[in-house]
N, C-alpha and C positions, 0 to 999 in steps of 0.2 A: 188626402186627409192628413191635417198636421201630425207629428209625433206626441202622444201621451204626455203631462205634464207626468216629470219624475213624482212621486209620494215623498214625504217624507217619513221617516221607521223609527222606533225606540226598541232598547231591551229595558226588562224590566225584573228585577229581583228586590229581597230581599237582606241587609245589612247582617251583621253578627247577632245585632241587638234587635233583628225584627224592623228595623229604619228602611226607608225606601231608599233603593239604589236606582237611578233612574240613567241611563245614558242614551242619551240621543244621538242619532248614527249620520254624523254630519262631512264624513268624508267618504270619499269613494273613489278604490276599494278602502274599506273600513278592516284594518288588522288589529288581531284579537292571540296575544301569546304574552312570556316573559320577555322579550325582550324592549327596549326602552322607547324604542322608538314607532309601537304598537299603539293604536289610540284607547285599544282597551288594553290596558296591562294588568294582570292576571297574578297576586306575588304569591305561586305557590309552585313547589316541585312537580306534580301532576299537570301542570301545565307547560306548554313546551315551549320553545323561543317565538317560533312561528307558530303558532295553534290552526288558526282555522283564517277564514278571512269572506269580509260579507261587500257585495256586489250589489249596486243599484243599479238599474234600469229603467227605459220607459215601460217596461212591461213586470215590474215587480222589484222584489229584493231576493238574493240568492246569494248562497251560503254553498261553502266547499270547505274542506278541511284541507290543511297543508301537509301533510303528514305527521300527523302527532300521536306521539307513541301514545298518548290512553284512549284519544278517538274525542271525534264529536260527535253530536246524538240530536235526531230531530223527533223530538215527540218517541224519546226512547229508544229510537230503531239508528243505528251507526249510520252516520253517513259515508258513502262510497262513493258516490257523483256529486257533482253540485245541484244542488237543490232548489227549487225556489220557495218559499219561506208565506205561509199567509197568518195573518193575522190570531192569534191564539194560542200559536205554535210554539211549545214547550221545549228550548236547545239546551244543552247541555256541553258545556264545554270540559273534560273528563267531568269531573263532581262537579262544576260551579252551575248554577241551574237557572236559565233565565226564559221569562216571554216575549213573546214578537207580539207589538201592537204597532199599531197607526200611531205617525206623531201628529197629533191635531195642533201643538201650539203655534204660535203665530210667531213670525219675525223671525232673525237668524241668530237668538239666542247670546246679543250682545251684550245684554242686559242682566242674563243669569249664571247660572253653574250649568257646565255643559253636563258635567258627570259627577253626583251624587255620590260618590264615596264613601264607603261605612268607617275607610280608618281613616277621614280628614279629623275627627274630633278625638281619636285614640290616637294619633300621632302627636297632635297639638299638647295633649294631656303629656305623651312619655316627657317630652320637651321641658313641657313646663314643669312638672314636676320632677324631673331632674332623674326618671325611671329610669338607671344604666348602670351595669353593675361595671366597673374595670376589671380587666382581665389581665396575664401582663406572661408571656412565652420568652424563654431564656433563646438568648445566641452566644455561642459561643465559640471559643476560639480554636481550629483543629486543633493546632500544634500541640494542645496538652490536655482538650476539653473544655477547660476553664471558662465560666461565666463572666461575659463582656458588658454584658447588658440585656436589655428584655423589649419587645417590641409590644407595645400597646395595643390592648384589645379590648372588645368588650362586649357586655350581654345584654339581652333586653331583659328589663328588671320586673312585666308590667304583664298582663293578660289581653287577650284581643289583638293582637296586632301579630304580624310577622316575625318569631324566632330567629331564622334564618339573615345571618349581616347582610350578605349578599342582596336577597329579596328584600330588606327592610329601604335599604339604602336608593334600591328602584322606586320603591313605591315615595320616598322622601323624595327622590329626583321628581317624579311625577308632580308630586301636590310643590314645588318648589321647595321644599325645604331639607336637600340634603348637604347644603353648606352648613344652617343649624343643627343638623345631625350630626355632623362631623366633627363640630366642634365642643357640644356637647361631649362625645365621648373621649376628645381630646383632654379639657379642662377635669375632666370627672378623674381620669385616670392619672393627670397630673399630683391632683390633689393627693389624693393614693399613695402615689409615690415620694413626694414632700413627707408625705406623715409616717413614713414607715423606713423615711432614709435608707431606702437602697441606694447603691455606690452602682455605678456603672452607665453605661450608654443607651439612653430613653431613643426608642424607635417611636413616630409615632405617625399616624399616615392622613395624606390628601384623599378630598373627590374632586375631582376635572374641574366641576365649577369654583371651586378655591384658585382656580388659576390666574385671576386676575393680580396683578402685580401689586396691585396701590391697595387693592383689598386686602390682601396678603399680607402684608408688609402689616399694614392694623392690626391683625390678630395676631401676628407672631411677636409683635410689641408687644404685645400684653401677656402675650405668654413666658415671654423673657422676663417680665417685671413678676412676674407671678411666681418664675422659679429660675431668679439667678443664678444661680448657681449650681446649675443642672446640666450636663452633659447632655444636650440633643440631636437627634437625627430627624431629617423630614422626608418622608416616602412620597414619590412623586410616581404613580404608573407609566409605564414606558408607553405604552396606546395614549395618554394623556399630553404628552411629548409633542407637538404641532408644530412650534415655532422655536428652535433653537436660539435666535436670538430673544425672547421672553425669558428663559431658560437661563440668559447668560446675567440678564436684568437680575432676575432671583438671585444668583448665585452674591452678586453682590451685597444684595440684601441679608444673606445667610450669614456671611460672612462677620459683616455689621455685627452682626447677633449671635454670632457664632456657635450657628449651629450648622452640622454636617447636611448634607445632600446625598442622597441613596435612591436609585432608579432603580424600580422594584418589578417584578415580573419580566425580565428581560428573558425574550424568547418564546411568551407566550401566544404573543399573535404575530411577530414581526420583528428580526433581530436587526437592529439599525446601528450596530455598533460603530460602527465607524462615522455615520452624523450624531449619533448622541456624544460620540466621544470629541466632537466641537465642544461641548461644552460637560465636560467628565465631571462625574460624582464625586464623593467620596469613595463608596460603596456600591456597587453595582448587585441588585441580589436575582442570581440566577432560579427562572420560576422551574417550579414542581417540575413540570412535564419536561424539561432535560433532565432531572434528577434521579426520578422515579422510577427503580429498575437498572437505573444505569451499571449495575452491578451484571444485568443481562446484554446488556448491547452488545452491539458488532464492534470488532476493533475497529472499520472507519467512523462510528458513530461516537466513541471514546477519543480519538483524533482528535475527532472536529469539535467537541465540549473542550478537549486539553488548550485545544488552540485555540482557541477564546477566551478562557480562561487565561493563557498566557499573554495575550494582546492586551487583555484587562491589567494584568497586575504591570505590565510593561509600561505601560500610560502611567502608576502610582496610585488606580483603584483599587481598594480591596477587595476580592470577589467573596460574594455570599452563595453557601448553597442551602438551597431553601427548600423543607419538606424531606428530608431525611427521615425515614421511620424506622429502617434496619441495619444493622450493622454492617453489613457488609455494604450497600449505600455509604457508608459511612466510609469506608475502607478505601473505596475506590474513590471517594471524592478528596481524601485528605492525598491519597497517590497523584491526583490528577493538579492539586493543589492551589484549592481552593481556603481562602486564607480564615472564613466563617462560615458557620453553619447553625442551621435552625430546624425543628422539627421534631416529632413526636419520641424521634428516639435519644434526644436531649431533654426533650420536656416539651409535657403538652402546657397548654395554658393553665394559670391557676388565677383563683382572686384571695384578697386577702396578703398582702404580703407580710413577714413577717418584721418586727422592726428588727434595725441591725443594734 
C-alpha cells in the first residue's frame, strides 16, 4: 500500500488589531523562535531563539519544543514530548496563541502572501511616516573623559509594533525592509544633529544587508551631501565581516567621503583580529561581553583583553570599550588602555540634544 499523501497544515491567529494572521506551514521541519532564520519569527522576549519546531509526516503533523524557557502549550497543557497535533488544536507558543487547521488552499502559494503579518502595514506606516525618535549616547575619551562624540540611536516613535531595536530590526529583516529601517534612523538622527550643531564625531551604524558596495556608496553620497561637514564614523558588525576584500572596496569608498570605519562588537561571537586587521578600522569597539565585570576577571583573562588591546592600537586602531556602567570598569579599562569608551556610566542615551 503506497505511503499517505503528506496534508498540508496552517496556524492560524489573530493580528494586534483583531486582522487574520494566517501562516501556512510549507517547510518541513517548520521553525518557530527569535531567531532570523526561523520561518515563523516570533519579535518578542518571551520567545526564545529556537522556540518550538513543527514536523510533517505521512502520518500527520507534530510539534516538540526546543527547549524554550516559557514553554509550548497544546490545548493548554506544556508540552514535554513531541506531539502530534489534529486539527482544532489550540498551541501556544509562551503567550502567542494559535490553531491548527487543515490547509485546504490549492497550488504552492506562488501567487500569494505566505504569512499574513499583523505588523506588514504598522511597519510600512513607522517608515512612511517618518515614526523615530533620535537618540544620540556620548563616547568618550579615557585619557580625561572628555566628549568625542556621540553614537546614533534611536526610538520607535509609534504604537503596535516592536519597542525593542534589536527585535524591530528582525522583523524589518523578515518583511525585507531593514535596509529602509536603517536608513531611516540614520537620516532622522542626522537631521537632529545638523539642527542642534553638536561638534564632535557622529557614530552611526549598518545592517548586513547595506553591504553591498555600489548600494552603499548611494546612500553615503547623499549622506555626505546632506551633512558636509560632519565628522562621520560608519559601524560595520564584525559577524557582518564575510569578505575582506569588499571591506577593502568600502574603505576606499569611506575615504572618498571621508568618513571613518569602526568594527563594532569585536569579540562577540568570533575575534578575527588578525584577518579583519587585513583591512583595519579606524576604531575597533570592543563588545560588552569582554567588558563587563572585567574589573572581576582572572589575571589571565585581563592579559588576554590587554593584548588585544595592545595589537589594536599597535596597527594605529583606536580601541573602544563599549558598555562600561561602573566605575571601576572604568578603572581597569583606562589601566589596560583602551583609547574610548562608551556606556552607561559616561552617559546613557538622550534625545533632544541641546543647541551649542
Amino acid at each position: 500500500m503506497p505511503d499517505r499523501i503528506i496534508e498540508k497544515w496552517r496556524l492560524e491567529a489573530k493580528g494586534a488589531q483583531g486582522d487574520p494572521w494566517i501562516i501556512h506551514i510549507t517547510a518541513n521541519p517548520f521553525r518557530i523562535g527569535r531567531r532570523n532564520d526561523c520561518e515563523l519569527l516570533l519579535s518578542s522576549e518571551s520567545i526564545s531563539r529556537l522556540h518550538a519546531e513543527i514536523r510533517l509526516t505521512n502520518t500527520g503533523i507534530w510539534l516538540k519544543d526546543c527547549g524554550s524557557t516559557n514553554g509550548t502549550f497544546v490545548n493548554f497543557r506544556r508540552l514535554i514530548d513531541e506531539q502530534q497535533l489534529n486539527p482544532g488544536d489550540v498551541v501556544h507558543f509562551a503567550s502567542f496563541e494559535f490553531q491548527v487547521e487543515r490547509d485546504d488552499s490549492s497550488g504552492d502559494f506562488g501567487d500569494c502572501t505566505v504569512m499574513m503579518n499583523p505588523y506588514v502595514e504598522r511597519l510600512a506606516q513607522l517608515i512612511s511616516t517618518r515614526a523615530v525618535i533620535p537618540y544620540f549616547q556620548p563616547i568618550v575619551r579615557m585619557l580625561d573623559n572628555s566628549t568625542i562624540g556621540f553614537e546614533l540611536l534611536g526610538r520607535v516613535g509609534c504604537d503596535g509594533i516592536p519597542s525593542d531595536i534589536p527585535q524591530l530590526f528582525q522583523l524589518a529583516k523578515q518583511l525585507k525592509r531593514d535596509v529602509e529601517l536603517s536608513l531611516l534612523f540614520r537620516d532622522s538622527g542626522i537631521m537632529e544633529i545638523l539642527a542642534s550643531q553638536i561638534p564632535g564625531l557622529i557614530f552611526f551604524n549598518t545592517v548586513p544587508n547595506e553591504m553591498d558596495v555600489n548600494g552603499l556608496e548611494r546612500s553615503l553620497y547623499k549622506l555626505r551631501m546632506m551633512a558636509p561637514h560632519l565628522d562621520l564614523a560608519m559601524e560595520i558588525n564584525e559577524l557582518s565581516i564575510t569578505d575582506i576584500a569588499t571591506i577593502r572596496e568600502l574603505k576606499v569608498v569611506l575615504k572618498q567621503l571621508n568618513i571613518k570605519l569602526v568594527y563594532d562588537d569585536f569579540g562577540a561571537g568570533q575575534s578575527r583580529l588578525l584577518e579583519l586587521m587585513d583591512a583595519p578600522p579606524d576604531i575597533l569597539k570592543f563588545d560588552i561581553s569582554l567588558v563587563r565585570n572585567i574589573h572581576q576577571r582572572s589575571p589571565a583573562s585581563l592579559r588576554m583583553v590587554a593584548a588585544l588591546v595592545g595589537m589594536t592600537k599597535d596597527l594605529g586602531v583606536l580601541a573602544l570599550a563599549e558598555g562600561i556602567e561602573i566605575e571601576e570598569e572604568a578603572a581597569v579599562c583606562r589601566q589596560i588602555g583602551f583609547d574610548l569608551a562608551q556606556g552607561y556610566y559616561f552617559g546613557r542615551p538622550i534625545a533632544n540634544l541641546p543647541s551649542r
